[in-house]
C-alpha positions in Angstrom: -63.3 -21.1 -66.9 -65.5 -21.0 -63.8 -66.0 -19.1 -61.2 -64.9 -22.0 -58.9 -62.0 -22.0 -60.6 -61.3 -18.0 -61.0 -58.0 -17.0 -58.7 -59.6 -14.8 -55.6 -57.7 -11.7 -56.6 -58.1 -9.4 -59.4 -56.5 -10.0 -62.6 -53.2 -8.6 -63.4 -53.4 -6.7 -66.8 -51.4 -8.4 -69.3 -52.1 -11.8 -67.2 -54.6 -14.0 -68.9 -55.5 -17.8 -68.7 -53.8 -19.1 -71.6 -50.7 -17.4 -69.5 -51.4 -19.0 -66.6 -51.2 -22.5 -68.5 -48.6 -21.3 -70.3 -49.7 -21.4 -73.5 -49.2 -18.2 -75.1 -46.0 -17.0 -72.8 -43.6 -14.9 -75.1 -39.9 -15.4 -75.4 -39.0 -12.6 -73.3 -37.1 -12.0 -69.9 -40.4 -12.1 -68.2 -41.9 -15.1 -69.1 -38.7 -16.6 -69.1 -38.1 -16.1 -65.4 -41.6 -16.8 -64.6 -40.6 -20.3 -66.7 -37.7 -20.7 -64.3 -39.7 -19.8 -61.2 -42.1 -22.6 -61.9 -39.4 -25.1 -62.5 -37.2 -24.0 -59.6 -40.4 -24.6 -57.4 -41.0 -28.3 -58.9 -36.6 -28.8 -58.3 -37.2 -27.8 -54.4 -40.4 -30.3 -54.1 -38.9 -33.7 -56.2 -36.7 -34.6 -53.6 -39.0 -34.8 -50.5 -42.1 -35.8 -53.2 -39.9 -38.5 -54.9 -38.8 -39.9 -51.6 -42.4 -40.5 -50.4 -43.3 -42.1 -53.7 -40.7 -44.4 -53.5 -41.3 -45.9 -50.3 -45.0 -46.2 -51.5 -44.3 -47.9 -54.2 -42.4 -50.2 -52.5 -44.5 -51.1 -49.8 -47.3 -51.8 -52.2 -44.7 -53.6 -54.4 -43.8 -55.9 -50.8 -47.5 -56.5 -50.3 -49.0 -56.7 -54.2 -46.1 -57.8 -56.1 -46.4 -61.5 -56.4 -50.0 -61.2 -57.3 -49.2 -60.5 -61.1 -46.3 -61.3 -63.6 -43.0 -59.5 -63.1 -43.7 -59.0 -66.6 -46.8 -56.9 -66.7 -45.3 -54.7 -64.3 -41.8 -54.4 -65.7 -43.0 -51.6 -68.3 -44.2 -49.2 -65.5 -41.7 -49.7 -63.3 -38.6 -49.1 -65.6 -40.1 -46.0 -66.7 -40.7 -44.5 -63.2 -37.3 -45.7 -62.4 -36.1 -44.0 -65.5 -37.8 -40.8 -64.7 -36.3 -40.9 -60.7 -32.8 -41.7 -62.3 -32.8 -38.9 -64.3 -34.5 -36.5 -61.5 -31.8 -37.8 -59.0 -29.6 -37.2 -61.3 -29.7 -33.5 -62.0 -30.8 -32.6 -58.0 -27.1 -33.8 -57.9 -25.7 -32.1 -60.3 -27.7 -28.6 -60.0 -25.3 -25.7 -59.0 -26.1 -23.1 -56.8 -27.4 -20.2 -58.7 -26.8 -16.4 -57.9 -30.3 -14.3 -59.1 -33.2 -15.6 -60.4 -33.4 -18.9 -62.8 -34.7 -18.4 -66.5 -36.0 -21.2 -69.0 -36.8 -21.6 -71.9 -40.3 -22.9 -73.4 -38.8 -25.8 -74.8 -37.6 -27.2 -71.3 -40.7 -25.9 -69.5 -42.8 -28.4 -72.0 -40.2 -31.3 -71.3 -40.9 -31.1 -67.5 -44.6 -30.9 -68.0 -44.5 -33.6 -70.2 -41.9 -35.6 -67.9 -44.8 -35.1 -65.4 -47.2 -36.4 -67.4 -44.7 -39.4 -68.4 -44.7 -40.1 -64.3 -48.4 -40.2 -63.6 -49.0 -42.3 -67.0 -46.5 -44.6 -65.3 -47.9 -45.0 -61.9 -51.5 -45.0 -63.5 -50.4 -48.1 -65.6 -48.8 -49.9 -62.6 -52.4 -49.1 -60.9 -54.2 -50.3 -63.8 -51.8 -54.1 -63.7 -52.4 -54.8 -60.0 -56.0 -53.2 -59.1 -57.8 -56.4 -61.3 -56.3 -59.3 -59.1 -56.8 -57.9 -55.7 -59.3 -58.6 -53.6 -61.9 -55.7 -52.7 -59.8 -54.9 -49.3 -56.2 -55.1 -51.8 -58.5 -52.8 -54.3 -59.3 -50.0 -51.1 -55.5 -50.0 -50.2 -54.7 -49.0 -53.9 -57.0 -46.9 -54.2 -55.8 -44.6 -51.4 -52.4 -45.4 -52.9 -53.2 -44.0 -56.1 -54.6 -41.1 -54.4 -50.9 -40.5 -52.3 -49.5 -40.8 -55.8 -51.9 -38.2 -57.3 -51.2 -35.6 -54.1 -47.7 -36.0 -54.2 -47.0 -35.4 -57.6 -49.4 -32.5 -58.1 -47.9 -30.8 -55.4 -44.9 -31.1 -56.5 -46.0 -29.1 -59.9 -48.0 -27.2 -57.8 -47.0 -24.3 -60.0 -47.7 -26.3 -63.5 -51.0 -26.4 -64.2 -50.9 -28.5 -67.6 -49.0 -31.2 -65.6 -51.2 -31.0 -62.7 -54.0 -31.3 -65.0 -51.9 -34.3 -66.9 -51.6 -36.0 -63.9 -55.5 -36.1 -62.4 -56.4 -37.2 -65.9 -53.8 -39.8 -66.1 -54.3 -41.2 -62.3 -58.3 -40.9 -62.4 -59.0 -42.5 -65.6 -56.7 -45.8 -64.7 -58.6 -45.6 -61.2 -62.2 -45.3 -63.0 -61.3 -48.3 -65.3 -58.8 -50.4 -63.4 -61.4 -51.2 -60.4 -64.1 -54.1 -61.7 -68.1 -53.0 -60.9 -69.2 -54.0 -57.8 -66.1 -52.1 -56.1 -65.8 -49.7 -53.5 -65.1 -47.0 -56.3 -68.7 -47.5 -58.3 -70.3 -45.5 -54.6 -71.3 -42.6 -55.6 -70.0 -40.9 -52.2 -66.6 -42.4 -53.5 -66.8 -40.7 -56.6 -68.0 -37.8 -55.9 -64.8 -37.7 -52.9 -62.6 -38.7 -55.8 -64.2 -35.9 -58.4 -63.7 -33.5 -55.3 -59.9 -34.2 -54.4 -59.3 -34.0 -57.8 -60.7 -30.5 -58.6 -59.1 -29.1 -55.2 -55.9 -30.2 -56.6 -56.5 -28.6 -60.2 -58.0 -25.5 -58.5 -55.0 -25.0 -55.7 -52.8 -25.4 -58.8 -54.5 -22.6 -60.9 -54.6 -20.4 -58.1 -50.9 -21.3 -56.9 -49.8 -20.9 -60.3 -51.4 -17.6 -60.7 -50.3 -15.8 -57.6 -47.0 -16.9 -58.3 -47.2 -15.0 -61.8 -48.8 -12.3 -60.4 -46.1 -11.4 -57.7 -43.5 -11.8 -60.6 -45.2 -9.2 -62.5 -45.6 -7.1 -60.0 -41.4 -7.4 -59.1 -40.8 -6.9 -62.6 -43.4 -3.7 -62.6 -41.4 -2.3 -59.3 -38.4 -3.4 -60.5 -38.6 -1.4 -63.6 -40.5 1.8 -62.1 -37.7 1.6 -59.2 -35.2 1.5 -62.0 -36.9 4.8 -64.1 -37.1 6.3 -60.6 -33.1 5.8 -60.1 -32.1 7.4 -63.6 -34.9 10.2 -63.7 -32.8 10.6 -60.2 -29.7 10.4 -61.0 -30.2 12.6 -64.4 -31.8 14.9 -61.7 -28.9 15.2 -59.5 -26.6 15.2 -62.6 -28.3 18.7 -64.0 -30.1 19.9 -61.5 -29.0 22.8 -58.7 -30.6 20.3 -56.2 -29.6 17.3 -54.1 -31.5 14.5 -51.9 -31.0 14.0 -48.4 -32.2 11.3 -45.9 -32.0 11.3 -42.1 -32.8 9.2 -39.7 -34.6 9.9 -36.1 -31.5 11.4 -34.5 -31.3 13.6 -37.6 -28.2 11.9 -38.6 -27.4 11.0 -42.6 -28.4 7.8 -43.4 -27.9 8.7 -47.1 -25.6 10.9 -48.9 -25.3 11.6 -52.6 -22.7 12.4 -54.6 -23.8 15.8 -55.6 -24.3 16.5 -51.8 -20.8 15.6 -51.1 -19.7 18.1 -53.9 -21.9 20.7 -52.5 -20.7 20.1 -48.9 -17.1 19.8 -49.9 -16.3 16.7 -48.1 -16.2 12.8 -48.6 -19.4 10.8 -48.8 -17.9 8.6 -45.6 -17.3 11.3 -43.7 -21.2 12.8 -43.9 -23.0 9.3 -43.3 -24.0 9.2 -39.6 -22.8 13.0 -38.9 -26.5 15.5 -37.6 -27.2 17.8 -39.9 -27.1 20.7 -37.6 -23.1 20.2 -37.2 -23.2 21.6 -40.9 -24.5 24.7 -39.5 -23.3 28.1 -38.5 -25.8 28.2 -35.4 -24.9 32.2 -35.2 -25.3 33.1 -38.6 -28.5 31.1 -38.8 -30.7 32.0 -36.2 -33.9 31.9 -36.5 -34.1 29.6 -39.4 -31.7 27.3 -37.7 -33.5 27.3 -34.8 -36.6 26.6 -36.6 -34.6 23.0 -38.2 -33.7 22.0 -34.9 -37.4 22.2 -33.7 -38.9 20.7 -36.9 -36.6 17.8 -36.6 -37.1 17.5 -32.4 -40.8 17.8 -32.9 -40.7 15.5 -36.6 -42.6 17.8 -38.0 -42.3 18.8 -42.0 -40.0 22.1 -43.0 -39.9 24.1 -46.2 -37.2 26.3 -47.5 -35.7 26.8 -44.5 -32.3 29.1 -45.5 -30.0 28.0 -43.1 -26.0 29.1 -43.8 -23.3 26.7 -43.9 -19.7 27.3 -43.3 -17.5 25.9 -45.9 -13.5 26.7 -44.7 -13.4 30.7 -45.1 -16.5 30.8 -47.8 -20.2 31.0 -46.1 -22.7 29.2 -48.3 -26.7 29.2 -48.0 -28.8 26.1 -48.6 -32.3 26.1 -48.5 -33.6 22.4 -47.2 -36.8 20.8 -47.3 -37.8 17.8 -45.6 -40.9 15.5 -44.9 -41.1 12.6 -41.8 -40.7 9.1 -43.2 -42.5 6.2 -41.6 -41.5 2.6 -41.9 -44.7 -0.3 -42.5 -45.7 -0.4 -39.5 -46.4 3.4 -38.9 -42.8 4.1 -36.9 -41.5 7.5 -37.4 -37.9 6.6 -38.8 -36.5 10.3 -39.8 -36.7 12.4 -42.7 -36.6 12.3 -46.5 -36.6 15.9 -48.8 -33.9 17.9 -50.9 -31.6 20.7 -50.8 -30.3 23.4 -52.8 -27.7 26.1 -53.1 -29.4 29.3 -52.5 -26.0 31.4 -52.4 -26.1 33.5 -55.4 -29.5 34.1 -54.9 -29.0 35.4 -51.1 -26.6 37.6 -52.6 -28.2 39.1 -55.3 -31.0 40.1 -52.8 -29.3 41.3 -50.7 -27.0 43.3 -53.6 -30.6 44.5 -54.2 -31.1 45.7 -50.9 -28.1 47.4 -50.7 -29.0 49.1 -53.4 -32.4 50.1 -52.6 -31.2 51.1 -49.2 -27.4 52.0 -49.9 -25.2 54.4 -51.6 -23.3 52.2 -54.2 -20.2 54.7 -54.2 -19.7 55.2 -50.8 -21.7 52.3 -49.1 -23.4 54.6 -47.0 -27.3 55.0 -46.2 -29.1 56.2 -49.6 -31.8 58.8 -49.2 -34.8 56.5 -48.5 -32.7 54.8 -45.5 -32.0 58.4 -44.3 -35.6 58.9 -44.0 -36.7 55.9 -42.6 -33.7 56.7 -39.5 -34.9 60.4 -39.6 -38.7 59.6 -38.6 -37.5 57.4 -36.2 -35.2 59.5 -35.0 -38.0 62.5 -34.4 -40.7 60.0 -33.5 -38.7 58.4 -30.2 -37.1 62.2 -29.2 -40.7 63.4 -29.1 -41.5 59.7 -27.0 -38.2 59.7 -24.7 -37.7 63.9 -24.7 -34.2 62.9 -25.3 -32.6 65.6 -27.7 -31.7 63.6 -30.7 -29.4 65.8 -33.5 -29.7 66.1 -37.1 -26.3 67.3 -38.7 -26.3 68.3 -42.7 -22.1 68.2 -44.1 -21.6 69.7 -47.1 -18.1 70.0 -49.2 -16.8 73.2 -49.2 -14.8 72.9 -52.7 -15.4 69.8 -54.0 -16.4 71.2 -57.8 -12.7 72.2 -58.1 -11.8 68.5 -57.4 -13.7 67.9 -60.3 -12.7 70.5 -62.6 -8.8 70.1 -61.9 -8.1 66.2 -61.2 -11.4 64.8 -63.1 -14.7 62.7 -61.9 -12.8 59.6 -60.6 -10.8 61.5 -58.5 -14.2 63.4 -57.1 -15.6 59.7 -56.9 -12.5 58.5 -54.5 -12.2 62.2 -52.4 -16.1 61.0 -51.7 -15.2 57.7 -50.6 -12.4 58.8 -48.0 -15.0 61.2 -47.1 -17.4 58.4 -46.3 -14.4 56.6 -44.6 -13.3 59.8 -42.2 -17.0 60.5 -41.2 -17.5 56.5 -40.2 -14.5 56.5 -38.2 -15.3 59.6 -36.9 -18.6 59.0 -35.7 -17.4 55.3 -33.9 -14.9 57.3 -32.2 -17.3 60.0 -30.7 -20.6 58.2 -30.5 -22.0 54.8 -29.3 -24.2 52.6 -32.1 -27.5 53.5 -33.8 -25.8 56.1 -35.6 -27.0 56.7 -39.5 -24.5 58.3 -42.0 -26.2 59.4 -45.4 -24.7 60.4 -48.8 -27.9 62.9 -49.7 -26.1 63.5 -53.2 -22.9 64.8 -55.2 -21.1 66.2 -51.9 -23.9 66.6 -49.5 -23.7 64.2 -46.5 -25.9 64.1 -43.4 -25.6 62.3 -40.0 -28.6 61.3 -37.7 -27.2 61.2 -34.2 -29.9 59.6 -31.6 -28.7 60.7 -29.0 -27.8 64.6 -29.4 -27.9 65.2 -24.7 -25.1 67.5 -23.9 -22.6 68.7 -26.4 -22.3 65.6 -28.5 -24.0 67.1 -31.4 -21.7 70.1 -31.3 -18.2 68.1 -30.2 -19.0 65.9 -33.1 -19.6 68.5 -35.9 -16.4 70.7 -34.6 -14.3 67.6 -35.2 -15.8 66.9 -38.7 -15.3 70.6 -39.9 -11.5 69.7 -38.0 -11.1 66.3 -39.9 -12.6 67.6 -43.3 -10.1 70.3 -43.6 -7.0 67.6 -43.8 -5.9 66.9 -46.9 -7.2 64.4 -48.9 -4.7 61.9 -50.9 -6.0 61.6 -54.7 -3.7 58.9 -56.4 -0.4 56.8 -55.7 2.7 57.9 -55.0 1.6 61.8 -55.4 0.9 61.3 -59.2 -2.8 63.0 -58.7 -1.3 65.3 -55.3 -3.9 65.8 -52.6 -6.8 68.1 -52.2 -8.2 70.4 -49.5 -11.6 70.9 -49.8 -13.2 71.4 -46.1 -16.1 71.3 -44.8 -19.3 73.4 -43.8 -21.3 71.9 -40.8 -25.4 72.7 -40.2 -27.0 71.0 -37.1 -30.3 71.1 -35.4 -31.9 69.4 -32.4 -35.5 67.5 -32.5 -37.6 68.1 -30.2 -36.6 71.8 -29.3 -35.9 73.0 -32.8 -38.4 71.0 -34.1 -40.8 68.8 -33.9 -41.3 66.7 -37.5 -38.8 65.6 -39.9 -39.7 68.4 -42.3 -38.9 70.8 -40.2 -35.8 69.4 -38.2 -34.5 69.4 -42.1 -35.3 72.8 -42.5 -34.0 73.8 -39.1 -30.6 72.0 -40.2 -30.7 73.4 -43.5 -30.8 77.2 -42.3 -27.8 76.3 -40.3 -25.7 75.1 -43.1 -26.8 78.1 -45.5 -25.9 80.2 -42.4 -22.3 78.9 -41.8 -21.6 79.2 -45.9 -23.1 82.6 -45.5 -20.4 83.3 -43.0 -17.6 82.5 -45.2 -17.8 78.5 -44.7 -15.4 75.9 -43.2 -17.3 76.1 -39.5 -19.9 74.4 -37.4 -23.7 76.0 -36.9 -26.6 75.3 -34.7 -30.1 76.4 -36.0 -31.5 79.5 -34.1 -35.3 80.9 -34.5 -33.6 84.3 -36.1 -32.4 82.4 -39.1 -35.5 81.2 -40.0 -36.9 84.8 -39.7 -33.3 86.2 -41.7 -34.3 83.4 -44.6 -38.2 84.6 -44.5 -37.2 88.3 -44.9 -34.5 87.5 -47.7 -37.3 85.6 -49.5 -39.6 88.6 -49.3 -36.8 90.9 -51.0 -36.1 88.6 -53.6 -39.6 88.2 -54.4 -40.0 92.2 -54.0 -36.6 92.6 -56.2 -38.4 91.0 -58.6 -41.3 93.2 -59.5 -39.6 96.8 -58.6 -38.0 97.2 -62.1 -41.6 96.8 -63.8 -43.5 99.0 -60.4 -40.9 101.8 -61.3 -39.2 101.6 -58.0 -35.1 101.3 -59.1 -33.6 105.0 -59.9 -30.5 106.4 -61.0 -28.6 108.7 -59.2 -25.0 110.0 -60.6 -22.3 111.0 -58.0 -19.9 113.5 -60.0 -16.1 112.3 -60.0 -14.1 116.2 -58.7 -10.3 116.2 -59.6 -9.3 117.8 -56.0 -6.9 120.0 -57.7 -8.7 122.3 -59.6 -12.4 121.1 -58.6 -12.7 120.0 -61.9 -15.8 117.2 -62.6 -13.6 114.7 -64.5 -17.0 112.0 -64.5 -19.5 110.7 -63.0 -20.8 107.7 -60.5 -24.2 105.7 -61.8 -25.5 104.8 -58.3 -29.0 102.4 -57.7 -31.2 103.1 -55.8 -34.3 101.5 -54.5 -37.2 102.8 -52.8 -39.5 99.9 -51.5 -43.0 101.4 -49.9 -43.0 99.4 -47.1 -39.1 99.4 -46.2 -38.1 103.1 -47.4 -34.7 103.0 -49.4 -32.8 99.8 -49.3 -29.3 99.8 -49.0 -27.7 98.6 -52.1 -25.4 96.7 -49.6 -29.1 94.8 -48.8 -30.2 94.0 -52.8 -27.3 94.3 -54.8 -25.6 90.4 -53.6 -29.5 89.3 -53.9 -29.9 90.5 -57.5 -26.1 88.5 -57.9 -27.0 85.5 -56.7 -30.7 85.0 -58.0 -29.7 86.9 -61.5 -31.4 89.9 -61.4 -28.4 91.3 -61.7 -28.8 91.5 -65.2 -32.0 93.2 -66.1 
């Protein structure tokens, strides 16, 4: 094959040359509608083709006729009259077909060689009248021969076997039908001739291929378009995620099934409806707002977790989306995915809560009552607003314990939580912070601590605290009384860091259990010097039994009737260097409570 006659695009892998003739087509659905392509081209050309043949042939019949024997040209025309019958006939009877046409090779060949029946036809009548005309009669048949040739190749413009059947056929009776001497032995004419002949066989090479070509490349997009739709499908099937199209208004244009699931609602319902209407605009905020912008500005959004209100449930989606253009460049909307996010929103925030809340009572935890606690000192020291820091601690809660068991401590702790919540939204405005600190230990960071807040508020826990508590239905566990001791401090003017506003509020609450419990304490500076000279006996009390400084002295026990010594009294005494003798009123309860007592 030459280069003349190479197609001017690049070849299609798995299209060769013996394909383009059709020569080594396979029996498959492919080749087979490429065979019914071809032939549904030649159907839509024979009528207009035939009809100009025919009124050729007979004009030059009118005009050449007499000038040879019915009989020599009786041959010819029965069997182009045979061949137009039979065309005729099936252009009538051809039914309208839905899809594309398919053939097989079998009825390919006979058209080709029906084709090829045609021009050997018209080349014979040629070849009968060309001999008897005159050189003028022999130029009008010539260009007559050449209407044949053009009319029928480009009818099988598409078949290039017949095409190439039909130059051969017509060009050969030409080249031998016209005597020497004739217009056809110029060499411009033959040369014209050769030309117009290997147009026609190029145009149908190149027809032929193109046509081919765009087949194959329906059938590749076709079955690409069709993996695409199942690997689609299975992925909507399985997967957690969904597709979603929009068009410029940031309406639905497209709505799958597993979106309607998801959405809870009918598929006819969603198409044309904005996404945005799907939202909860206040829960949102600013992820919601940041849709609406990238959809205004048609700009691309990723992950954006927006909530969507589904009857009394609140789901999370997080949506992804990329502008779509159309050929010519147009912005036409969006096209991206979806997915539940719910149980993932949740877990992270049941994570939160964890890492920030106490899961008993739902309270602050201990790192959230820090965080509030340095920002509580930091904008008192900023504003030189007095901000309060208030320590609660349970006056008998190990008895709950001990007499109605752990679960019953667990729910006294939750009412507690409960009372001081409703407590504290009863006495104070918002910002407040209420901490479980551990077992029964509670504290309360109170912003704003001007006036007697601090102090109203703590009277009223110690108040609330000492109601009774219920412990189980119908009086099956009772009630318990447990109270509650109260320590509070003010930052700035008791202190001015968190470490020491929790030491300031710390004295206060050993100093109100030190008083017998069940009552409200501010810090004063004396406590802190009363804890500092406590720690220095107990330290002191420590070593004085190996320095030598604890005696004995014995009272004697006198019966008051006689004056009789009936005993005697062992009493301790201690005689520190620095203080002189210390009351055993003074170091007796602190060898009790640190367990010197024993030694």
């Amino acid at each position: 094959m030459t280069a003349m006659l190479k197609p001017p695009v690049q070849m299609v892998r798995d299209l060769g040359w013996r394909q383009v003739l059709g020569l080594d087509q396979a029996d498959d659905g492919f080749w087979a509608e490429v065979r019914g392509q071809q032939l549904a081209q030649l159907a839509r050309n024979v009528p207009f083709n035939l009809s100009l043949l025919t009124v050729n042939l007979v004009a030059v019949l009118a005009v050449f006729g007499r000038s040879v024997p019915f009989t020599v040209l009786a041959p010819w025309l029965c069997g182009i009259a045979v061949l137009a019958g039979l065309w005729s006939l099936r252009i009538v009877r051809r039914r309208p077909q839905t899809g594309r046409r398919r053939a097989g090779r079998l009825e390919f060949w006979r058209a080709t060689a029906e084709i090829g029946a045609l021009a050997t036809f018209w080349a014979g009548m040629v070849h009968a009248l060309a001999p008897s005309q005159p050189a003028e009669g022999q130029s009008v048949l010539l260009l007559f021969s050449l209407v044949g040739l053009g009319a029928v190749t480009s009818a099988a413009a598409t078949m290039p076997v017949a095409v190439l059947l039909v130059c051969c056929a017509i060009t050969i009776s030409m080249v031998l039908a016209f005597p020497a001497g004739t217009a056809l032995d110029h060499p411009l004419v033959l040369l014209s001739l050769a030309s117009f002949v290997a147009i026609k066989l190029r145009s149908a090479l190149v027809t032929t291929y193109h046509t081919m070509a765009r087949l194959k490349s329906e059938a590749d997009l076709s079955e690409q378009g069709e993996v695409v739709r199942l690997l689609l499908n299975e992925y909507e099937s399985n997967g957690s995620d969904w597709l979603l199209e929009l068009d410029g208004r940031g309406c639905l244009t497209h709505v799958t099934t597993r979106f309607a699931d998801v959405a809870r609602r009918r598929r006819a319902d969603m198409l044309g409806q904005p996404l945005l209407e799907l939202l909860d605009p206040v829960q949102g905020g600013a992820t919601t707002a940041a849709l609406a912008h990238a959809l205004r500005e048609r700009e691309t959004f990723r992950d954006l977790v927006v909530p969507v209100p589904l009857g009394r449930d609140l789901r999370w989606w997080a949506l992804s989306g990329t502008p779509k253009q159309d050929a010519a460049g147009n912005f036409t909307g969006f096209r991206g995915v979806g997915r539940d996010v719910t149980e993932v929103r949740r877990s992270q925030e049941r994570i939160a809560q964890l890492a920030r809340f106490d899961p008993l009572t739902g309270l602050a935890n201990r790192s959230l009552f820090r965080e509030s606690l340095d920002d509580l000192v930091e904008n008192a020291a900023l504003s030189g607003r007095p901000a309060a820091l208030l320590f609660v601690d349970l006056d008998r809660f190990k008895a709950v314990n001990d007499c109605f068991g752990h679960t019953a401590g667990d729910l006294l702790l939750r009412q507690v939580a409960q009372r001081l919540a409703a407590l504290v939204k009863a006495q104070v405005k918002g910002g407040v912070t209420i901490a479980r600190l551990g077992g029964d230990e509670f504290a309360i960071v109170l912003p704003d601590g001007s006036g007697d807040r601090a102090e109203k508020l703590a009277q009223r826990i110690v108040k609330d605290m000492a109601r009774p508590f219920p412990l189980g239905d119908e009086g099956r566990a009772g009630a318990a009384v447990v109270g509650a001791s109260v320590g509070w401090a003010l930052a700035p003017f008791d202190a001015e860091t968190p470490e020491d506003l929790l030491k300031c509020a710390d004295l206060a609450l050993y100093r109100v259990k030190e008083q017998g419990r069940g009552a409200a304490c501010r810090f004063a500076p004396e406590m802190a010097q009363a804890v500092a000279e406590r720690r220095k006996l107990e330290a002191d009390l420590a070593a004085a039994l190996d320095r030598g400084q604890l005696r004995l002295l014995f009272q004697p026990v006198v019966d008051s009737e006689d004056e009789r010594i009936t005993g005697f009294e062992a009493l301790l005494r201690w005689h520190h260097p620095e203080l002189g003798v210390v009351s055993p009123l003074d170091f007796v309860p602190v060898a009790e409570e640190t367990g010197l007592i024993v030694p």
